[in-house]
N, C-alpha and C positions, 0 to 999 in steps of 0.2 A: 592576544586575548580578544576574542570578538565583541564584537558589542551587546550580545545577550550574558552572555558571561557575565559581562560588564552592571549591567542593567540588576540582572539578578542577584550581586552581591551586595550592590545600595540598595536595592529594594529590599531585599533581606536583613541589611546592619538597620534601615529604618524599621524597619517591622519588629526587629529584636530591642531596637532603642525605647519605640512606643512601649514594650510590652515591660519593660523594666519600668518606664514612671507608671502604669497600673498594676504592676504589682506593689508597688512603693502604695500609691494611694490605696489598694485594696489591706493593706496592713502587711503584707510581706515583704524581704527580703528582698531588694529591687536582683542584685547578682541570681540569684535561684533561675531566672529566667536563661541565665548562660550556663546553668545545665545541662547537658543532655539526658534523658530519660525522666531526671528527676521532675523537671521543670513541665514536662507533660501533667505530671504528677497534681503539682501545687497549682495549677492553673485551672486544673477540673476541681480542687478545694475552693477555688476562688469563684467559680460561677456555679457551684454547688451541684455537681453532676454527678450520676453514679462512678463507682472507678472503674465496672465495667467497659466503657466505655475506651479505657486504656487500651484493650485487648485490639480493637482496632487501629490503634494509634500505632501497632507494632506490624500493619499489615502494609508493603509500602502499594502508594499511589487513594488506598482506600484510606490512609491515615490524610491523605490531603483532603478529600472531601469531609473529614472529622475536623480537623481544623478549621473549617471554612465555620462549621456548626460552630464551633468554641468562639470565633472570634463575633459570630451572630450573640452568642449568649454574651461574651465582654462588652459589646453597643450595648445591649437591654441592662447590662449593669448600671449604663450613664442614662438611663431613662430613655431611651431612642427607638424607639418603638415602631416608626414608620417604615415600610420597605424601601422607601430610596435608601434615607439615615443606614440602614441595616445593608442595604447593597454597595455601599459607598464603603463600608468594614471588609465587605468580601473584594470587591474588584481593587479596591488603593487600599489595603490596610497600610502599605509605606507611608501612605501621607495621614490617613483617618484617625489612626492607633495614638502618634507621635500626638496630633493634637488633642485629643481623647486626655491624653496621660499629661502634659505641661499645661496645657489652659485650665489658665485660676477661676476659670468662668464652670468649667465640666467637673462637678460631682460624684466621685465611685458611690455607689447605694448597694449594702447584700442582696446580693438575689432573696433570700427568708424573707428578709424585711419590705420587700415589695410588695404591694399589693397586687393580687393578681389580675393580669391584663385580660380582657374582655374583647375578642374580635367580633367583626359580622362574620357572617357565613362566607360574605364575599371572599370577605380579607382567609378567612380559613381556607377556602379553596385556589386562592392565590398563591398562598403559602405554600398549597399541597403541591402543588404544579411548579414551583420553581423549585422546589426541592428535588421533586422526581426530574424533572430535564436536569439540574444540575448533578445529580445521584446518577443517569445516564451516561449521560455529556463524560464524564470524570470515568469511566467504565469504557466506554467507549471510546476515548481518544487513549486512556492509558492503560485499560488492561483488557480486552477482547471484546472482537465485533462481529458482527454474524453479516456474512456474505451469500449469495447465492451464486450460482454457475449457471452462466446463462447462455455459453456457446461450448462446441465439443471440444476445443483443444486439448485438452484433460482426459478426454475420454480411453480408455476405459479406468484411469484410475480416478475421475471425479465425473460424475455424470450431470447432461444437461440437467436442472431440475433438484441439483442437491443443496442443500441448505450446511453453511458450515461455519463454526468461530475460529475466528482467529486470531492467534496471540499476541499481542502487545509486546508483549515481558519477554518475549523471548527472544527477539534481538533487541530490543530495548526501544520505549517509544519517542515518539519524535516532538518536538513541539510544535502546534500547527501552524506554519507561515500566516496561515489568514483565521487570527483566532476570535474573529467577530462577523458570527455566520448561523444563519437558521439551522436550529437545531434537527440532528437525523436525518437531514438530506447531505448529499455529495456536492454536486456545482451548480445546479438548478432548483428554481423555487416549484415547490409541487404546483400542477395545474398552469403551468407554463412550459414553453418550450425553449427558451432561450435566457429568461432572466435568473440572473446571477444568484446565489443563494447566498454570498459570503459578500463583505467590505473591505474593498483593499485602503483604507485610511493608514493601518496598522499595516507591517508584515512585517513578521519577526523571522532573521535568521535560523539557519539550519540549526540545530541542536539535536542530539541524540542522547537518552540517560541510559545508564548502562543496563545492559540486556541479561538474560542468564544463560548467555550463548551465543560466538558466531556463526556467522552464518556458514553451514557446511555444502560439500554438493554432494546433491539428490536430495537439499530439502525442497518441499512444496513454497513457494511464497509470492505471497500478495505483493503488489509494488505499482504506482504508477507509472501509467505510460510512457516512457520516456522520451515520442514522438509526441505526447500529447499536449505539448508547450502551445503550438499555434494550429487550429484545424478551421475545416469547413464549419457551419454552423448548420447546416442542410445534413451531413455527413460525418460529422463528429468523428469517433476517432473509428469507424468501422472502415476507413481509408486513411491512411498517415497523407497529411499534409504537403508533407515532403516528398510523399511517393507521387502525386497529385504532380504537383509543381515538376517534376522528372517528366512524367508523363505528357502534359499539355500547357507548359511553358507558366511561369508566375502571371503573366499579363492578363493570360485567359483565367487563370484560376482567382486571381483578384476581382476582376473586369465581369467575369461571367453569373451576374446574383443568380439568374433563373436557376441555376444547376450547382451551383458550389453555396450561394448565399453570403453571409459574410465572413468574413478571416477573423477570429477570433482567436484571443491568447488566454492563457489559466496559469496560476501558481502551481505550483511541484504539487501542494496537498490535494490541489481540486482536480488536478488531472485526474482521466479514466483510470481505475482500477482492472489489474489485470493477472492473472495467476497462471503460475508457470511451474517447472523444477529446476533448480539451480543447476543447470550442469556442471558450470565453471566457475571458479571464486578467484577474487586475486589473485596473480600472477601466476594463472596457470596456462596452460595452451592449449586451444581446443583444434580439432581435425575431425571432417568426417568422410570417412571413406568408404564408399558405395553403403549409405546411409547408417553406417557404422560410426559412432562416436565414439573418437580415441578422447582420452586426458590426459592431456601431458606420457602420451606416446600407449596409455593400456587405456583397452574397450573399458566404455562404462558398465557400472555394472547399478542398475534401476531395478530400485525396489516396486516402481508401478509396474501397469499393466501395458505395455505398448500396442500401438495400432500403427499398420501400413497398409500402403494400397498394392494390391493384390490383381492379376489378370489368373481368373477361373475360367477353366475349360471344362463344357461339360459333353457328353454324348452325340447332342441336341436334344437330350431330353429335358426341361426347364425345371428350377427348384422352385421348389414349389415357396409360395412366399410366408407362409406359416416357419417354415424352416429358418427365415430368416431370422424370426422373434425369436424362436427357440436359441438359438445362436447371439443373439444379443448383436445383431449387425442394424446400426440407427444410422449410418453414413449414406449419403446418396447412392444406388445402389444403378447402377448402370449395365445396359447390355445390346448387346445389337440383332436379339433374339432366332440369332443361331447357334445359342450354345455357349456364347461368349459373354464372360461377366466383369466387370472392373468395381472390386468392392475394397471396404477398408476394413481390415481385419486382424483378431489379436492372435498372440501363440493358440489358446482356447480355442480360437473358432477355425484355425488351418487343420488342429487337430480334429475336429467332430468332421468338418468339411470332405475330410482325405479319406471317408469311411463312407462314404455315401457312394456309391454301385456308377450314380450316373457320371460321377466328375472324373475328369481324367487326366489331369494336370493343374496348379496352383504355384506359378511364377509371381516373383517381385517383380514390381514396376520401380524402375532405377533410371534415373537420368542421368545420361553416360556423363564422366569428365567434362568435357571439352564445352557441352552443352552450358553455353550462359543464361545466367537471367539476372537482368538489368534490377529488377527488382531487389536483389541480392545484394546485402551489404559485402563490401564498402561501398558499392555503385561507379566500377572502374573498370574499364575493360581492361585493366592488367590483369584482375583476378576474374577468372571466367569461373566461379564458381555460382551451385547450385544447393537445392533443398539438402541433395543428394550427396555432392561431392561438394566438401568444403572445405577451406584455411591449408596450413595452421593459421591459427590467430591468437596473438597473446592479449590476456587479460589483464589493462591497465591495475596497477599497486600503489595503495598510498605513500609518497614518499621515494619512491624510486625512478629514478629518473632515465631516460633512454634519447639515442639520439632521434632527429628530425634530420628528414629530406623529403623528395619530391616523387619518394617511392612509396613511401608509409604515411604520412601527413594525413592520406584519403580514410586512415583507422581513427585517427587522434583527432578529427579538425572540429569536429563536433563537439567532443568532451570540452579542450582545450576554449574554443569561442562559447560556449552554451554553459554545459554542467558547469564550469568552473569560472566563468565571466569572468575572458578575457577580451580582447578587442584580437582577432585572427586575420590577418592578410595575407594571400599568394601576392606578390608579384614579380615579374620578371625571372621565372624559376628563383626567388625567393621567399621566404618565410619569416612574417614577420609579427611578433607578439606585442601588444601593447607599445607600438611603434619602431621594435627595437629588432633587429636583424635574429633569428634566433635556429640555433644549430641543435639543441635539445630542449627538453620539458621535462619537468618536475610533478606528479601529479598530488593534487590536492586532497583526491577521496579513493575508495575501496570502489571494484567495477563486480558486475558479475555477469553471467552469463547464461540466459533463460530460455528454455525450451520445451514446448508441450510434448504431452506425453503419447499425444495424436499426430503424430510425425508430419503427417503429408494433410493436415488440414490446420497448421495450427502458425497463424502470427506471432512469432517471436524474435528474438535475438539474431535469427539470421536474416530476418529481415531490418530490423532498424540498429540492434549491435549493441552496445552493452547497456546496461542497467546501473546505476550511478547507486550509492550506500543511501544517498539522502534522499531515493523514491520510493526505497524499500516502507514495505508498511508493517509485515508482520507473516508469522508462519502461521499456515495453515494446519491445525491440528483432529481435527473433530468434525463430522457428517454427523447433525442430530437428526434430520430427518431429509427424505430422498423422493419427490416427485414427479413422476412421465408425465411431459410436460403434452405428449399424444395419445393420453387416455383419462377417462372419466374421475371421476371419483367412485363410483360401483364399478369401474372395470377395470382393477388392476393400478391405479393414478399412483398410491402407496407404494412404493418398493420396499415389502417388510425387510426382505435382507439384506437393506441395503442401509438401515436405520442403523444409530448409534455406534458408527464406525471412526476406528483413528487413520486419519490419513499416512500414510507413506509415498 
């Protein structure tokens, strides 16, 4: 049992303990409070609220922030009126309630029978404002968040400039490792570049509450970074860390402030956010073969819109670049103006392309086999693969265990030392775990396997490798509103048809 587990069922037995001596002292029935349903019930009698109010108590994660409200009105029962008194009910009611309810000193009083309290305007606007961040806060960590897209990887099934909520509830949400943190920001305080927006005093364990659905593949979903443990502070996560340190050795990339700045580390919550389609889910096996993705041995089959890069041949006569917009081609658009074009392009736009008079060929750009790139996970010259041709590679399974050697380790060595905190060492062509000689591994979490839908412009999974359950944040479901991020507001900045769209 973890230690949040742990935490949350004494803090719970305390919270239910306090609430039975104020129903005792409020004149009821101390047991009623070890009802379910009912006990919602007696408790909105007892600080004299409409029973409307119920209605939300059946809605889950919004019945928490109802609760918070109830346990505000149970403090104003004992006369406690000041926003500390009253915040001290919401953040510890395990310890605030219990004394509330057995100290012979604290007073239950009917709410009727009170005289009614009298604020300043201050105090009114105080109120208003902790309620709304808390009202947010509670919306926002548990049941959907609105995201924008800020780079093409998605492209063409989510565009730069689209504005979209994402579900909570639908894989279930998490509880924040660092849950003492400036509200509505991510890892940085506004109007700064570097300071931290969160407090690591606290961190609480992973936890996940139950979702209304696994995660499937070819869903869209948000999740962070899973390189974005340690980065540049210059260069944050639009370079992985790790890829860096490959590149121009740890020493320089420590050692070197002018250009990297400093190494900076983030909790799982505050890493970069990043949105991908799940190709792969647990224990499956991904391949791709001349940029074909098999699963688990059959082509995928993507409900978005894909984009690859494309060698267009034209006459020598030049398209014209209006044609371009018309086609919806936003990729850097290259050519060596004789005729020769290297563009990235969906099924839609090969098709309008192959009808134009001047063009006279439309070839894939495919890196052959054999072609390595070091960039490429697993980062081994055994596996000489690329964007293009790649694995198979199996998708770590909670629970299932597989053997370790000096062939595969370069899959695992990451999850094994990092996601899963272990102590990992090579040595001597051996392997060794938590000090102890080790021939296989058992894994602790669900992996997945994420990959944009902009094939050849997009940071994903083949580059840094799998996506651990406990980075996941939530499914992207909804585009409420869509703005070109390279035109005006009078010239077209609106994508009306691109408003109010469900993701796929």
């Amino acid at each position: 049992m973890n230690l949040y587990l742990i935490f949350t069922i004494v803090a719970l037995i305390l919270t239910v303990t306090g609430m039975y001596g104020i129903f005792e002292k409020a004149g009821e029935k101390g047991w009623k409070i070890l009802v379910p349903f009912y006990n919602w019930y007696v408790w909105l009698q007892i600080i004299r609220k409409p029973l409307w109010w119920y209605i939300f108590l059946l809605v889950p994660f919004i019945n928490v922030f109802v609760i918070l409200l109830m346990i505000v009105e149970v403090v104003k029962c004992f006369k406690k009126y000041g926003l500390f008194e009253q915040a001290l009910g919401v953040l510890f009611p395990f310890a605030y309630l219990p004394w509330l309810a057995f100290s012979s000193k604290e007073q239950y009083f009917d709410p009727s029978k009170q005289p009614p309290v009298i604020k300043s305007a201050v105090r009114e606007w105080v109120d208003a404002i902790i309620f709304a961040v808390i009202a947010a806060s509670i919306i926002r960590i548990f049941l959907v968040e609105a995201y924008t897209i800020p780079t093409s990887s998605m492209e063409k099934t989510l565009l730069v400039g689209d504005y979209l909520f994402v579900s909570k509830v639908s894989f279930g949400p998490k509880v924040p490792n660092t849950p003492i943190a400036f509200p509505f920001v991510h890892h940085t305080l506004p109007l700064t570049e570097s300071s931290k927006s969160y407090l690591e005093w606290i961190k609480l364990p992973y936890y996940r509450f139950p979702g209304l659905a696994d995660i499937k593949n070819m869903d869209v979903v948000v999740f962070n970074y899973p390189d974005g443990d340690t980065l540049s502070s210059k260069l944050q996560s639009n370079v992985s860390y790790y890829q860096l340190v490959r590149r121009f050795g740890r020493n320089e990339v420590w050692n070197n402030k002018q250009y990297f700045g400093d190494i900076i580390a983030r909790p799982v919550d505050k890493r970069e956010n990043f949105i991908k389609r799940c190709i792969g889910i647990a224990g499956d096996s991904i391949r791709i073969v001349d940029r074909v993705v098999y699963i688990n041995g059959k082509p995928e089959k993507n409900p978005g819109r894909i984009q690859f890069k494309y060698r267009v041949k034209t006459d020598g006569t030049p398209i014209n670049q209006k044609n371009f917009e018309k086609l919806n081609i936003t990729e850097e658009i290259r050519t060596d103006n004789n005729g020769m074009y290297e563009l990235t392009l969906s099924d839609e736009a090969i098709a309008s392309l192959k009808a134009y008079s001047n063009v006279v060929s439309i070839e894939p750009i495919i890196l052959p086999k054999d072609s390595w790139d070091p960039d490429i996970f697993p980062f081994d010259s055994t596996y000489r693969w690329n964007v293009d041709n790649f694995g198979p590679v199996w998708i770590p399974k909670q629970g299932v265990t597989i053997p370790l050697n000096m062939q595969n380790i370069c899959f695992y060595k990451r999850i094994i030392d990092i996601f899963e905190n272990n102590d990992l060492r090579i040595a001597d062509g051996k392997i060794f775990i938590n000090g102890k000689e080790a021939s296989s591994y058992t894994f602790k979490l669900n992996y997945y396997w994420m990959m944009g839908d902009n094939r050849h412009n997009s940071a994903d999974s083949r580059y840094w490798g799998f996506v651990p359950d406990d980075h996941v944040v939530g499914k992207a479901v909804f585009v409420w509103l869509s703005l070109d991020p390279n035109k005006s507001l009078f010239d077209g900045k609106i994508r009306w048809n691109k408003l109010l769209r469900i993701v796929k």
